[in-house]
C-alpha positions as CSV (number, residue, x, y, z in Angstrom):
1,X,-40.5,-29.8,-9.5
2,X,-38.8,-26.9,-7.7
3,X,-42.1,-24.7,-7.4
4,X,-43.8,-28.0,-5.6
5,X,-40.6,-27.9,-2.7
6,X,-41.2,-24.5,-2.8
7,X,-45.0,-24.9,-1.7
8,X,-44.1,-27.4,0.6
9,X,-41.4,-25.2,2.8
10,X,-43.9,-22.3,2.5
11,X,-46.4,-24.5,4.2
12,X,-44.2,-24.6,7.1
13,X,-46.3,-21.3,9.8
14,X,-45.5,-20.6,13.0
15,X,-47.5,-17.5,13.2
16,X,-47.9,-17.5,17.1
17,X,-44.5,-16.5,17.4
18,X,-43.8,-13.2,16.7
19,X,-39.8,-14.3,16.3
20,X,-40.4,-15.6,13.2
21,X,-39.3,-14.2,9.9
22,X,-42.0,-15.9,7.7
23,X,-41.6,-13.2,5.0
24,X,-38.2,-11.4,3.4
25,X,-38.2,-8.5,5.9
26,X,-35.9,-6.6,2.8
27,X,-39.7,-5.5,1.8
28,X,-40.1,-3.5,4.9
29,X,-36.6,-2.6,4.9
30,X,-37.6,1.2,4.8
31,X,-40.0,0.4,7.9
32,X,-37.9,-1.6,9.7
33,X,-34.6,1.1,8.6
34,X,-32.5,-1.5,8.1
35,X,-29.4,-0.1,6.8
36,X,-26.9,-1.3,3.8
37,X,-25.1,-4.0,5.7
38,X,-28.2,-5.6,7.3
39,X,-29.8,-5.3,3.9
40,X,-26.8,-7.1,2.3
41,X,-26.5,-10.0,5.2
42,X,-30.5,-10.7,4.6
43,X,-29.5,-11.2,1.2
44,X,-26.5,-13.4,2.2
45,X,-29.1,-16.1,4.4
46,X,-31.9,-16.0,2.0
47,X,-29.2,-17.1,-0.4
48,X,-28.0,-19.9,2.0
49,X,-31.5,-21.0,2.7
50,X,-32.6,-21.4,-0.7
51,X,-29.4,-22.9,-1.8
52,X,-29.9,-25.4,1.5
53,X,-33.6,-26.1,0.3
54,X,-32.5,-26.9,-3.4
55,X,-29.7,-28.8,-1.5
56,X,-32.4,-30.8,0.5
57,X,-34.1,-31.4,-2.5
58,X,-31.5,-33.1,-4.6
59,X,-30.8,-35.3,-1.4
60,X,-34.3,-36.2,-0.1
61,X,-36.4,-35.7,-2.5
62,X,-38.1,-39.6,-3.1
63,X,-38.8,-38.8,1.3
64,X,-41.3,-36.5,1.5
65,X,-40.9,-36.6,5.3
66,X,-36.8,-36.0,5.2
67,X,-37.5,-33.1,2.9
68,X,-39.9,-31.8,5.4
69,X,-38.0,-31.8,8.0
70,X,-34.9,-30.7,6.4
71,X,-37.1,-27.3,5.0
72,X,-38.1,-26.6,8.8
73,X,-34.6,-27.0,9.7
74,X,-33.9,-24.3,7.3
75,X,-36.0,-22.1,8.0
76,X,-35.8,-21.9,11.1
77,X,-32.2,-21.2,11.0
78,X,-33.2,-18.5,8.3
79,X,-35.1,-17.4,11.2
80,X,-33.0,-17.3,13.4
81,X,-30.7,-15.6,11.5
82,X,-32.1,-12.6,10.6
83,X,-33.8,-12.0,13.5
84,X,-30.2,-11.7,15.1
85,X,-29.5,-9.0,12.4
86,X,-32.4,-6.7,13.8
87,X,-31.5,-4.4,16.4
88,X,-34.0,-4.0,19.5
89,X,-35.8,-1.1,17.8
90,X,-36.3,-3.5,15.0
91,X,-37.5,-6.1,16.1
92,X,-40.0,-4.3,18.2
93,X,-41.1,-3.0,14.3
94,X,-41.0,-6.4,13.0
95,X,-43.4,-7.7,15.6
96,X,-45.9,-4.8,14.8
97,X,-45.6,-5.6,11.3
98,X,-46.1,-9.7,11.9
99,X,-48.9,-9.0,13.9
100,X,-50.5,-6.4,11.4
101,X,-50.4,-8.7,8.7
102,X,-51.5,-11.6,10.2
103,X,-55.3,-12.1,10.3
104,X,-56.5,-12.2,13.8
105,X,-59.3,-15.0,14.4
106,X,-62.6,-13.4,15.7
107,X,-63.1,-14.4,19.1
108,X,-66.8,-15.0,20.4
109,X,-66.6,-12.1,22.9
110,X,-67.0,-9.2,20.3
């Protein structure tokens, strides 16, 4: 039941962006040298989001299309966020790191 909401908010990509926070940047917290209190306040709204998505689910969960859009309302305020607890150096890493782990489409020109 909750694995299936789970799915669904994971389906939610917005991988042109490089803003976006898809994955728990506490992985990459060595990379990204986050220290103790960003680490902490990560924690903090990945705690919020998930208790807003198991919130969302309780409420909307007979309207797939309300519980849609309540997930991409959440996760783009996790977004949001944590990308507000990088500093500038940061989120220059983070960007490297989106873009290295996102598979780039082969173009016709190589």
């Amino acid at each position: 039941m909750f694995v299936g909401f789970f799915l669904l908010s994971s389906t939610v990509i917005m991988a042109q962006d490089a803003n976006v926070v898809q994955y728990d940047p506490l992985f990459w917290k060595d990379q990204l040298k986050l220290d103790k209190g960003q680490c902490q306040k990560i924690k903090e709204i990945n705690s919020e989001y998930y208790e807003s998505l198991f919130s969302a689910y309780q409420e909307e969960k007979d309207d797939r299309n309300a519980l849609r859009k309540s997930a991409n309302k959440s996760l783009v305020h996790r977004n949001q966020e944590i990308w507000e607890t990088f500093h500038p150096k940061q989120r220059k890493r983070w960007k490297r790191i989106w873009q290295a782990s996102t598979p780039q489409v082969p173009t016709n020109e190589s």
